[in-house]
Gaussian input, Z-matrix of N, CA and C with variables (Angstrom, degrees):
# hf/3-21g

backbone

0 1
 N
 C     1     B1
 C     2     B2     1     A1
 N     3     B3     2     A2     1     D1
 C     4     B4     3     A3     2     D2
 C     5     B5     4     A4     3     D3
 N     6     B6     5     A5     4     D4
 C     7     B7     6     A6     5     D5
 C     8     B8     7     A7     6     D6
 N     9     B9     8     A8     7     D7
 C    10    B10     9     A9     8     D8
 C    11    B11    10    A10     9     D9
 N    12    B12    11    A11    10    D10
 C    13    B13    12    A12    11    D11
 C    14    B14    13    A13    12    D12
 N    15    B15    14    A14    13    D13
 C    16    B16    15    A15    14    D14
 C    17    B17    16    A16    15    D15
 N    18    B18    17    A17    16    D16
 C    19    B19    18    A18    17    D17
 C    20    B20    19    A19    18    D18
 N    21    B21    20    A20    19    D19
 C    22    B22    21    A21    20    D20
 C    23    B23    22    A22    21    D21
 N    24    B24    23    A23    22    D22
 C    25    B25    24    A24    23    D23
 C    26    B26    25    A25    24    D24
 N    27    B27    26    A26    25    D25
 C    28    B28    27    A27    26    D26
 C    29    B29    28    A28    27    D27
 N    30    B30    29    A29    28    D28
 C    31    B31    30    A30    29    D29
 C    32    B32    31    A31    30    D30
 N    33    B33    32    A32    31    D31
 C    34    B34    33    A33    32    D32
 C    35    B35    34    A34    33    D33
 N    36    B36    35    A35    34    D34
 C    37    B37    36    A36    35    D35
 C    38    B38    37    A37    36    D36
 N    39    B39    38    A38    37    D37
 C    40    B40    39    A39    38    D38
 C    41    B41    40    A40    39    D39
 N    42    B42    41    A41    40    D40
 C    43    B43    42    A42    41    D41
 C    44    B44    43    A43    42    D42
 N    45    B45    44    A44    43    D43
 C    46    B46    45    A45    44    D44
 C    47    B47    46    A46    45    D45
 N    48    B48    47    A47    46    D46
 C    49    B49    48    A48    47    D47
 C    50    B50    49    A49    48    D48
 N    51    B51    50    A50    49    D49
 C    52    B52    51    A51    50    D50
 C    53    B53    52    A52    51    D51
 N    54    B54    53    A53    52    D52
 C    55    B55    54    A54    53    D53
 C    56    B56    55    A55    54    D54
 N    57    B57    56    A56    55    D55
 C    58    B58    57    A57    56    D56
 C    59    B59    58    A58    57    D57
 N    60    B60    59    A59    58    D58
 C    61    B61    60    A60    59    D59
 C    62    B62    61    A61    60    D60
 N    63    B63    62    A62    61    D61
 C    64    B64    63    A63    62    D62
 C    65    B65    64    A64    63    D63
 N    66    B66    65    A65    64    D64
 C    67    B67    66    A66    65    D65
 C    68    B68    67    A67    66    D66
 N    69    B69    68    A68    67    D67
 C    70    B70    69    A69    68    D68
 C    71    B71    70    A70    69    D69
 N    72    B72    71    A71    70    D70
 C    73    B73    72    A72    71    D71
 C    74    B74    73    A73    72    D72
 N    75    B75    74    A74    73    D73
 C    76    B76    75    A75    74    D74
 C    77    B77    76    A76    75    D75
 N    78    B78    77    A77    76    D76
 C    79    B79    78    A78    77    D77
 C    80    B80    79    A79    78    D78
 N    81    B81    80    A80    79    D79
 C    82    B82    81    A81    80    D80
 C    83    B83    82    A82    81    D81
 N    84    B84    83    A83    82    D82
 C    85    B85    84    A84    83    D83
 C    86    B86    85    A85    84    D84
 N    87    B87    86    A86    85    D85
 C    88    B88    87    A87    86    D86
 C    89    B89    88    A88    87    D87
 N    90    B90    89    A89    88    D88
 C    91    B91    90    A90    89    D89
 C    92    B92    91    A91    90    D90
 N    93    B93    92    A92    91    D91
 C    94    B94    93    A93    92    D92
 C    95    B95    94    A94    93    D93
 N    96    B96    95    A95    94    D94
 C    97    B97    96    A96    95    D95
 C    98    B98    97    A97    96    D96
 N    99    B99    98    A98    97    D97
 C   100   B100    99    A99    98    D98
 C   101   B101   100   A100    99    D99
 N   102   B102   101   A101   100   D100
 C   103   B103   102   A102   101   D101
 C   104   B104   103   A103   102   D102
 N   105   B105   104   A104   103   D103
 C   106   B106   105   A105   104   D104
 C   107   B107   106   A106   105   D105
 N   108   B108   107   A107   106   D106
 C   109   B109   108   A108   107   D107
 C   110   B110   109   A109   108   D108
 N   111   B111   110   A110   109   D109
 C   112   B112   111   A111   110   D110
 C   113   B113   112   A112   111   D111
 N   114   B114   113   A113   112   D112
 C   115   B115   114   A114   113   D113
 C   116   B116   115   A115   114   D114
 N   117   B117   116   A116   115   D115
 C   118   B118   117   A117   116   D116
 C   119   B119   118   A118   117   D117
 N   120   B120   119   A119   118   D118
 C   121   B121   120   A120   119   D119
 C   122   B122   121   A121   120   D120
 N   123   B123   122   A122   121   D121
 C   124   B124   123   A123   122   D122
 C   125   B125   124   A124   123   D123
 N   126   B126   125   A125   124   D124
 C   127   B127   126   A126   125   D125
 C   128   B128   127   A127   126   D126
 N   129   B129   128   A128   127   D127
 C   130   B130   129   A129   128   D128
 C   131   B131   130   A130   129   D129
 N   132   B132   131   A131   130   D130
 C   133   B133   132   A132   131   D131
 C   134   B134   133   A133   132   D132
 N   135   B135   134   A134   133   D133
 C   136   B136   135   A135   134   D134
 C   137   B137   136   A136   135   D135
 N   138   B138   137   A137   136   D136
 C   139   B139   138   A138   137   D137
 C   140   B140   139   A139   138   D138
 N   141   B141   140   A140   139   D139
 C   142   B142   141   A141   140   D140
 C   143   B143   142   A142   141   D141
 N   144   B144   143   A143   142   D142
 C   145   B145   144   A144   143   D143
 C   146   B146   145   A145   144   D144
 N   147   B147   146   A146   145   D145
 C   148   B148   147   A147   146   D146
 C   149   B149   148   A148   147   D147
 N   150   B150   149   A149   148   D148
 C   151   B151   150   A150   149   D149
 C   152   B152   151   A151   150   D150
 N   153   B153   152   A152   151   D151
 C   154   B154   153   A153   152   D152
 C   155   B155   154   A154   153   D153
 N   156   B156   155   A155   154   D154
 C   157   B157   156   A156   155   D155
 C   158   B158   157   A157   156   D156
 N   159   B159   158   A158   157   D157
 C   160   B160   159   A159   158   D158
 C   161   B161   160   A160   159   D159

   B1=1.4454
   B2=1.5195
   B3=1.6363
   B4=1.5695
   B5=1.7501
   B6=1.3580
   B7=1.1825
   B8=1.5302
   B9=1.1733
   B10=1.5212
   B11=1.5154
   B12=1.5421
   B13=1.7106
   B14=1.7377
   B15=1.3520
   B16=1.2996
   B17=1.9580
   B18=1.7149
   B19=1.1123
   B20=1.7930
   B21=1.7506
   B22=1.3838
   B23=1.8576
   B24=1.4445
   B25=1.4998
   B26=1.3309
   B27=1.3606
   B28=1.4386
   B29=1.7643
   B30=1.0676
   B31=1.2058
   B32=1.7333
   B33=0.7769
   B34=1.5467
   B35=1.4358
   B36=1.5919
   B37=1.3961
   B38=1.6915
   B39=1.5890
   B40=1.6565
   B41=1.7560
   B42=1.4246
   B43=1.1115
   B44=1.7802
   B45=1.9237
   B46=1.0021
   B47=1.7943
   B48=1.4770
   B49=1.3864
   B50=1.5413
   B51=1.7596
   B52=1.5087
   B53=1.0833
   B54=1.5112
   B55=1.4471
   B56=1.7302
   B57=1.3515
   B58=1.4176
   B59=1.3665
   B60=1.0881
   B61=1.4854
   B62=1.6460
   B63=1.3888
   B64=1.3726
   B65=1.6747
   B66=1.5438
   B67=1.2454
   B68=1.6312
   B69=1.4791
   B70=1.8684
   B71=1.3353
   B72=1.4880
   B73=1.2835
   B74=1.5736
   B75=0.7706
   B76=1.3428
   B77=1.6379
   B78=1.3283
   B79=1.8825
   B80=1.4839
   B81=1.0818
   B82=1.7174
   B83=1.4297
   B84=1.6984
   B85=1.3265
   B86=1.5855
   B87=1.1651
   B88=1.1278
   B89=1.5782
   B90=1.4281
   B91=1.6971
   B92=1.4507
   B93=1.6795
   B94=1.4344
   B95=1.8387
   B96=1.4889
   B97=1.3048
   B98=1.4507
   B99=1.0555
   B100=1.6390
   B101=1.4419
   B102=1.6343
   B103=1.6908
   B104=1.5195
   B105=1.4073
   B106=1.4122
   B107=1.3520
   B108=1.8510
   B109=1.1347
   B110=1.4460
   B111=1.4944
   B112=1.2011
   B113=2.0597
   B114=1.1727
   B115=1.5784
   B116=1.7914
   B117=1.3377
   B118=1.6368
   B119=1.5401
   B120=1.5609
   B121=1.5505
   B122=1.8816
   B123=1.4839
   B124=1.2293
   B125=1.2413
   B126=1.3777
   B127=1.6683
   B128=1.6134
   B129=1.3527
   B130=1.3104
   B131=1.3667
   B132=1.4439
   B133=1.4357
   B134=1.6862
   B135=0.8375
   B136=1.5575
   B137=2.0176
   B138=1.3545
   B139=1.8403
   B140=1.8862
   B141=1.0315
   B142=1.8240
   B143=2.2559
   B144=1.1014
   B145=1.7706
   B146=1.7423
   B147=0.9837
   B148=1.9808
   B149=1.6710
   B150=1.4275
   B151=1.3647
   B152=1.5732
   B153=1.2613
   B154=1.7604
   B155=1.3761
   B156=1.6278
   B157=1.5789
   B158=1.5207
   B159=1.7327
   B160=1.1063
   B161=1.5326
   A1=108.82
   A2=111.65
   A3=99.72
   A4=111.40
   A5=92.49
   A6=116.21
   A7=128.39
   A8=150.00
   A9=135.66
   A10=87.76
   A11=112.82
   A12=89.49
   A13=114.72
   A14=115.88
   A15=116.56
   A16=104.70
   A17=93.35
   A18=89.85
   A19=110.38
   A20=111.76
   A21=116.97
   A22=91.20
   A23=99.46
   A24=101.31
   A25=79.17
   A26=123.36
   A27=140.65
   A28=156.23
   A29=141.43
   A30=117.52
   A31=113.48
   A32=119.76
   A33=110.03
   A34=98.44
   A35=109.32
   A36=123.34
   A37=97.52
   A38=124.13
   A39=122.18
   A40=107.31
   A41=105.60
   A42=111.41
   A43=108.44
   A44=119.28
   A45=127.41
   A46=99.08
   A47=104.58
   A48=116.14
   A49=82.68
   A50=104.18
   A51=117.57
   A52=113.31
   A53=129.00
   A54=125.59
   A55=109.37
   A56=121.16
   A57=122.96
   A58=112.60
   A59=124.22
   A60=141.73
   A61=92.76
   A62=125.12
   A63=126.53
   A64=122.42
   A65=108.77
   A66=120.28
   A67=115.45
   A68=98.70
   A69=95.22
   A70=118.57
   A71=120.68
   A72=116.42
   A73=115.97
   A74=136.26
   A75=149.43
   A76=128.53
   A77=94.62
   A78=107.74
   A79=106.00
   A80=128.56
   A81=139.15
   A82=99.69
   A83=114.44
   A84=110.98
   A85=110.52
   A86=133.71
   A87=128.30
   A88=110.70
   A89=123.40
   A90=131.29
   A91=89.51
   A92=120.89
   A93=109.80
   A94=119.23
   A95=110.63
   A96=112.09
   A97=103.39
   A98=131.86
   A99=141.44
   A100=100.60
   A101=96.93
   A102=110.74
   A103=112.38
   A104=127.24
   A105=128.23
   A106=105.54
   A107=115.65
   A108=125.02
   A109=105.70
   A110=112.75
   A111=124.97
   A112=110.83
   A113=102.60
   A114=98.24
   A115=87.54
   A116=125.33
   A117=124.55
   A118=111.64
   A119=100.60
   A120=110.82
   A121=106.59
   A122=119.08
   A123=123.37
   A124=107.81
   A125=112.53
   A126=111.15
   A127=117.28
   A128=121.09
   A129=129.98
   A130=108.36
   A131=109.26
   A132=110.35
   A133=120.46
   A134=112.13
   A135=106.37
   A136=105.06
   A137=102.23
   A138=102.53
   A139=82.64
   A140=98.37
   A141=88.18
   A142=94.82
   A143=76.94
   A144=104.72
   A145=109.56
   A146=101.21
   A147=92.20
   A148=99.99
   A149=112.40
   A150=114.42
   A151=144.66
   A152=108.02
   A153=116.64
   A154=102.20
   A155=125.31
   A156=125.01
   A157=85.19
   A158=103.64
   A159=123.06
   A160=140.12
   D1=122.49
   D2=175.29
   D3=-76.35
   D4=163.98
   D5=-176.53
   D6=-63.50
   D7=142.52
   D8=-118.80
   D9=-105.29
   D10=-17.71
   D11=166.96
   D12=-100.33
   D13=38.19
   D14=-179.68
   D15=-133.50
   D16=21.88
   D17=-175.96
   D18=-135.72
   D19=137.93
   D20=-145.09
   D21=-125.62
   D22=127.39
   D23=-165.12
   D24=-133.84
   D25=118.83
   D26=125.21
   D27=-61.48
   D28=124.54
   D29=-164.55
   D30=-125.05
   D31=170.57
   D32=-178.53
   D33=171.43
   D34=145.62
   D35=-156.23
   D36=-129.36
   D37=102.69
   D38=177.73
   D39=-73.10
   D40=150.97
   D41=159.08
   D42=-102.24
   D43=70.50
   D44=-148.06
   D45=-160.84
   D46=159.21
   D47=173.04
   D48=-76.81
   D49=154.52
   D50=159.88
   D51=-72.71
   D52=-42.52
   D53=170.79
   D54=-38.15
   D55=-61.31
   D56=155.88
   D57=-25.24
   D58=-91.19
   D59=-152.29
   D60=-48.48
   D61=-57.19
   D62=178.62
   D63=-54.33
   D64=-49.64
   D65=152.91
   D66=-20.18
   D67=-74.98
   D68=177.20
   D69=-47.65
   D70=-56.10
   D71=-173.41
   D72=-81.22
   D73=5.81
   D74=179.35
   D75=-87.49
   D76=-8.05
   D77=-179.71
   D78=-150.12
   D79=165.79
   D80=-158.11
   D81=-93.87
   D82=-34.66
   D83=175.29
   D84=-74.99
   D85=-44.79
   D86=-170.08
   D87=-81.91
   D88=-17.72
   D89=159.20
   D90=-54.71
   D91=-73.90
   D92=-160.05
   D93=-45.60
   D94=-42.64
   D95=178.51
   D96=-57.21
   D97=-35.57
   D98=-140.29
   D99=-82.32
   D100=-56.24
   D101=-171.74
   D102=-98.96
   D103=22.09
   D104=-168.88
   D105=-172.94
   D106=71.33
   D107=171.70
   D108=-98.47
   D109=164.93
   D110=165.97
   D111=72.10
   D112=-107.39
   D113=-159.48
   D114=-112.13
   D115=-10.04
   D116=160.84
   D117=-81.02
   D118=137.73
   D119=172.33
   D120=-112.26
   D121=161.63
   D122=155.96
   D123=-113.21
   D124=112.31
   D125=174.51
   D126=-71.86
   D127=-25.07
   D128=-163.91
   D129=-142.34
   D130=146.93
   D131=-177.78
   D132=-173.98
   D133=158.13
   D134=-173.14
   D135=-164.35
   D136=159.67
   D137=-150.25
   D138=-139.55
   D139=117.05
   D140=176.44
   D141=-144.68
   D142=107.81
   D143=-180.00
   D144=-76.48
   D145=24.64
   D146=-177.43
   D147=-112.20
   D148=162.79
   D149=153.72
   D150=-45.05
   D151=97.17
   D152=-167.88
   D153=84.59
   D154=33.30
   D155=-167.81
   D156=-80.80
   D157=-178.79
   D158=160.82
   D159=-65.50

């Protein structure tokens, strides 16, 4: 477990179904749209849903 100052908690509230909201984060294509709008791209990406995943 990292250490409590190596650790980054965000919050954010959709005006969205959760099925949506999960949808985005849930696949590499919809991370890339998610995290690389407008004139930013994500070339690389990867989504790993397990305990202590990536």
């Amino acid at each position: 477990m990292p250490a409590p100052s190596e650790i980054l908690e965000l919050e954010r509230h959709f005006n969205a179904a959760p099925e949506r909201v999960f949808d985005a984060f849930a696949s590499c294509e919809g991370m890339k749209a998610w995290f690389g709008p407008g004139e930013c791209h994500v070339i690389d990406g990867e989504v790993d849903f397990e305990v202590d995943g990536r």
